[in-house]
Each structure stands twice: as C-alpha cells, then as structure tokens.
N, C-alpha and C positions, 0 to 999 in steps of 0.2 A: 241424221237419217240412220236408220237402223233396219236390215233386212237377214232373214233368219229362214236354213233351206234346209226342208225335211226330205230328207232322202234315205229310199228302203235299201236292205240291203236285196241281193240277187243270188240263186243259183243256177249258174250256166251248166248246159250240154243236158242237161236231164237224161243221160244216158248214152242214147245212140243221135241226139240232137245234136256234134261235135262242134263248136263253134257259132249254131246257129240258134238253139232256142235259151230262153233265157225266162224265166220267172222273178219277180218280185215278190218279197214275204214283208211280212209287217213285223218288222224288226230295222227299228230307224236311226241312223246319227240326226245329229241338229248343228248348223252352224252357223252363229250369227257374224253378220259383217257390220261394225258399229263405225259409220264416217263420222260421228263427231270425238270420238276415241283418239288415243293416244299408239299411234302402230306397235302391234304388238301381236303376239299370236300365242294362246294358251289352249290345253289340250286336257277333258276330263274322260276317266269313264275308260274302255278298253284300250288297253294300248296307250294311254295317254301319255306315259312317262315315254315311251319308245320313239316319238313320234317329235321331228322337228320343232322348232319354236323359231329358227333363225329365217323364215320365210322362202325354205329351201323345199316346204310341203306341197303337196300335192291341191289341195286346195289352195295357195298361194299361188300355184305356176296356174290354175287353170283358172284363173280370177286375170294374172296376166295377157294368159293367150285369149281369152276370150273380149278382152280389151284392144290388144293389138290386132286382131283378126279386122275391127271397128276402127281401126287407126285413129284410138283412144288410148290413154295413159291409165294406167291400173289406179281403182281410186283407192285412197289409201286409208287405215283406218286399223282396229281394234278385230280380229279375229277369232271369235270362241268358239271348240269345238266340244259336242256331248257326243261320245262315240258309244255305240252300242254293239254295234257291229264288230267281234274278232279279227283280228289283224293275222293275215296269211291262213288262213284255214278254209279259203275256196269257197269267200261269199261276198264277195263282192267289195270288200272294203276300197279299193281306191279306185274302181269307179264309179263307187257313190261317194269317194272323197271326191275325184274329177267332176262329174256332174254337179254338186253339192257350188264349186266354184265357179264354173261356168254358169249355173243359174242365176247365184249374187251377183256375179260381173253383171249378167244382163238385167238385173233388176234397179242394180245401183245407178248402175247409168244409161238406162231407158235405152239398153242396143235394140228392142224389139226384134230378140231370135225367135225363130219360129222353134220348136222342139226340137225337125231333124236338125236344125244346128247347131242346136246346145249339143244334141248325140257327135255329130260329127268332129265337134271340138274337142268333147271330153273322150272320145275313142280314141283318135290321134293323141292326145296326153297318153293315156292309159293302155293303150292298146286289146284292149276288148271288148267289141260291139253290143260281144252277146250279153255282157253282163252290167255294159251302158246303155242297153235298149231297155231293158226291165224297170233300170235307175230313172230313166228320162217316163217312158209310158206306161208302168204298173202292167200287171194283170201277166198275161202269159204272151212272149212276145218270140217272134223269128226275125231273125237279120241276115239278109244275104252278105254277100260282100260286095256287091255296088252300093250300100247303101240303102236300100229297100227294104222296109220294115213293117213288118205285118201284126195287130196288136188285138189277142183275142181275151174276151173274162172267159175265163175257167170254171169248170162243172163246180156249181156251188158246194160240191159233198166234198171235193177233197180235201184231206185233213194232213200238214204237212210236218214232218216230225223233224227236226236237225240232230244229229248225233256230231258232238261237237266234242274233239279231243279236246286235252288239258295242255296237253303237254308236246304232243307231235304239230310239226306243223312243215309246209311244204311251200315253198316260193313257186311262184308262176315261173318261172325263169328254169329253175332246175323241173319242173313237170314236164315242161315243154321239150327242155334238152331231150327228156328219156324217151321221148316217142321216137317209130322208127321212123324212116324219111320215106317209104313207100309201105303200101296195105295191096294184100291181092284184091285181084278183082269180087271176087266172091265175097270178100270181106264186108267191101265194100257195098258191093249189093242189099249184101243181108242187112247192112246198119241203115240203107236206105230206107228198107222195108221199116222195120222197126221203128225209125223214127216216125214215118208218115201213121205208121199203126201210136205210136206214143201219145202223137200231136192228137188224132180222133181219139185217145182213153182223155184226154188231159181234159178235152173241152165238151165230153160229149156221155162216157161211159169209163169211169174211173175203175171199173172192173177188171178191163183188159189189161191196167199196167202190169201189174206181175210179168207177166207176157212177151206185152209191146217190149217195155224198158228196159230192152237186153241192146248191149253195143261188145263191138268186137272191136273198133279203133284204139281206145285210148283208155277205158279203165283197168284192164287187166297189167299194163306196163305201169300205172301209177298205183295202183294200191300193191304192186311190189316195191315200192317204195318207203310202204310202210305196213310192214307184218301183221301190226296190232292192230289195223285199221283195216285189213282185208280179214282177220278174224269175226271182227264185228259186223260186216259187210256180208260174209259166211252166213252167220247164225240169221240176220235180219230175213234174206233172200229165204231161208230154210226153212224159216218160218211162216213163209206163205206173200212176207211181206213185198211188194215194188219195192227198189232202193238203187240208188247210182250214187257214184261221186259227186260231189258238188262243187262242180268249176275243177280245178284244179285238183284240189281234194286239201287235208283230208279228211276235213267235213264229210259226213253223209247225208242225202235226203232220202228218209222212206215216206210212203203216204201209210197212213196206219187204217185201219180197219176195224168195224163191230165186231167181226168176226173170226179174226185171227189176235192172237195174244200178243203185243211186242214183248219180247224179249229185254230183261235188263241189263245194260248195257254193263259191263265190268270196272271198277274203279278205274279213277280219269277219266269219266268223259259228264258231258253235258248234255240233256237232252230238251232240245227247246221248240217248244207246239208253235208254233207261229204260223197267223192265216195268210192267204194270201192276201197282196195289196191289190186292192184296184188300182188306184193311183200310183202315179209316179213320183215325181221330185216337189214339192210343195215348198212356193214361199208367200211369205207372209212380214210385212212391213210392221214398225212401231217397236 
C-alpha cells in the first residue's frame, strides 16, 4: 500500500490577524508513505539536504503521534518527501510537514479522523494552529484557541505575490522570543479593528487591504530583525501595495494590483505568484 499527502504551504497573521488567520497558497510538498518499502526516509527539493533521514522528522513523529493518539503502532514503511515549500522563511513548512503525517497515519491505517483532529494533532506537534488550519482546510481560514475553526473562499481577484529572501531567514523560536510580553490597550484595539476590516477586504472587497492590513502587535519587532527585509517591506507598502509578514517572517505577502506597479525586489530575493488553495491536505492512494 502506498499513500501520498499533498499539502499547501500557509501564511499565517495576514497582518493584524496575530495568531488567528491563516491562508493556504498553492505551493505544495508531496509525501509518499510506501508500506510495502524498506523503512527508510529520503528528502528532495527544498531543504532536502538540511532535513533528517534518521526518523527524528517532523513527518515521522507526526505519522507517530497520530498512531498513538489510536492506540496503534506507527506503521512502518519507505517515506519520500518532494518539498517545495522553503524551510524557515514564515510559510508554513512544518506544519505542512505535521499535517502531511498525520493525514498518512490516518490514511494508512484507516484511524477515520475527522479533519479537526488531524488539526488538533498536527498543531500540538508543531505548535501553530493558524498555520495548521490553512494546511488541514485550504481557502482563508480563522482559528481561535479553543479549537474553533472557521473556513471561508476568498474573493476570487486576489492575486498573492511571496517575496521570498535568499538568504535571511528567521526561526519561529527566536520571532517569537523578540515580541514584547504585553501590548497597550489601544494597541490592541486598533489591531482588532484591522483585522475584522482585513478579514471583510480578504473575502469580500480586495480593495480595502492596503488599509485594513496594518497590525501594530508583532510586525514591526520582527522585521527589525531583519533590515533587508523591512527595506523591501518599505518600498512594497509605498507603493500602494497590501503586504504583511508572513508567519513569522521573513517572507513577505503582498497582493498585487492592475493598478499599481510592484516594485522589483533587489538581489536575493524570490518572487513567487502563487493562487490561493481552496483545498487543503490531499491524499491519494496507489
């Protein structure tokens, strides 16, 4: 038996969404779980070299937990990965590696999860709902922190652009360090608005982002963490365009525009069109 799980990658917080909304783009890994194979785990394509083989990864452990949750034994088998997705550049890589394994655990051995608990498992691995809700249900998604997921398509016009360094890159881990541990209230407020205004441009009137998609929590402490990247960030915004961090950073997402010019981006970087997903985590057997 051989099962194979497409999963997009994600950019979480869209701005002033901090934690809670999260988009899928169609920009997918692929990875096959081969039960008649020889255990073994091999990795192509981004990051491939960087990335375990000793069954210490991320789709290993969640191919694992999502067995033991079943009080089932992980089944064991030949693991291919086609990685498309950038490694630490604040789009989602490991939990669409997390989701990726918890979807073959459930496929291989007929756990019949429903979705929220493929989310629920591969969030606990990974620790980011917002960027495991996109993975698990496509399209434009909110996650609270109980749990509660709300999962809407998005205004068919938006056109999503990634600016994508070469060379900087930023762990979830130290992002997270550099936030402060309290925001004023006002702060706070404002990012409310914003978001609620974001979430109506996203799915409704793609116009308003420029606007909406201002946050005052968490971008401004993280693109000081990377010069070149709040430069680019600079010129995008200046030109008329929407653009936030994406996840963590220091990826950027702008939506581009008939109407405004983008901006080319300075050596190192990448710039990749990718539409939204509807879908979420896809697998497919044989």
């Amino acid at each position: 038996m051989r099962v194979t799980a497409t999963v997009p990658a994600s950019s979480a917080n869209l701005g002033p969404g901090f934690d809670c909304f999260g988009l899928a783009l169609d920009l997918c890994n692929e990875v096959t779980l081969d039960l008649d194979a020889r255990p073994a785990v091999a990795w192509q394509g981004e990051g491939g070299a960087e990335l375990p083989t000793d069954g210490s990864d991320l789709v290993s452990r969640a191919i694992a937990a999502a067995a033991e949750r079943a009080g089932r034994e992980a089944p064991a088998g030949a693991i291919r990965g086609v990685n498309r997705i950038p490694l630490e550049r604040g789009l989602g890589s490991s939990a669409a590696a997390a989701v990726a394994g918890v979807a073959l655990a459930n496929a291989a051995l007929r756990l019949g999860l429903e979705p929220t608990h493929v989310l629920e498992i591969a969030a606990g691995l990974e620790g980011h709902p917002d960027n495991a809700a996109a993975a698990v249900f496509g399209g434009f998604t909110m996650v609270l922190d109980d749990g509660v997921v709300g999962r809407f398509d998005p205004d068919p016009d938006l056109r999503p652009a990634l600016f994508v360094p070469s060379d900087a890159r930023v762990s979830t881990e130290a992002a997270r360090e550099a936030l402060p541990a309290t925001v004023p209230h006002a702060e706070a407020a404002a990012n409310a608005g914003h978001a609620a205004l974001t979430a109506v441009a996203l799915l409704h009137d793609p116009g308003l982002l420029p606007r909406a998609m201002r946050d005052r929590l968490h971008q401004d402490v993280r693109l000081a963490l990377v010069p070149e990247v709040r430069a680019t960030f600079d010129r995008l915004r200046e030109a008329g365009l929407a653009v936030c961090v994406s996840g963590s950073g220091p990826s950027l997402l702008a939506f581009e525009r008939d109407d405004v010019v983008t901006p080319d981006p300075s050596e190192g970087w990448t710039v990749l069109r990718v539409p939204v997903r509807a879908s979420g985590v896809d697998i497919r057997e044989g």
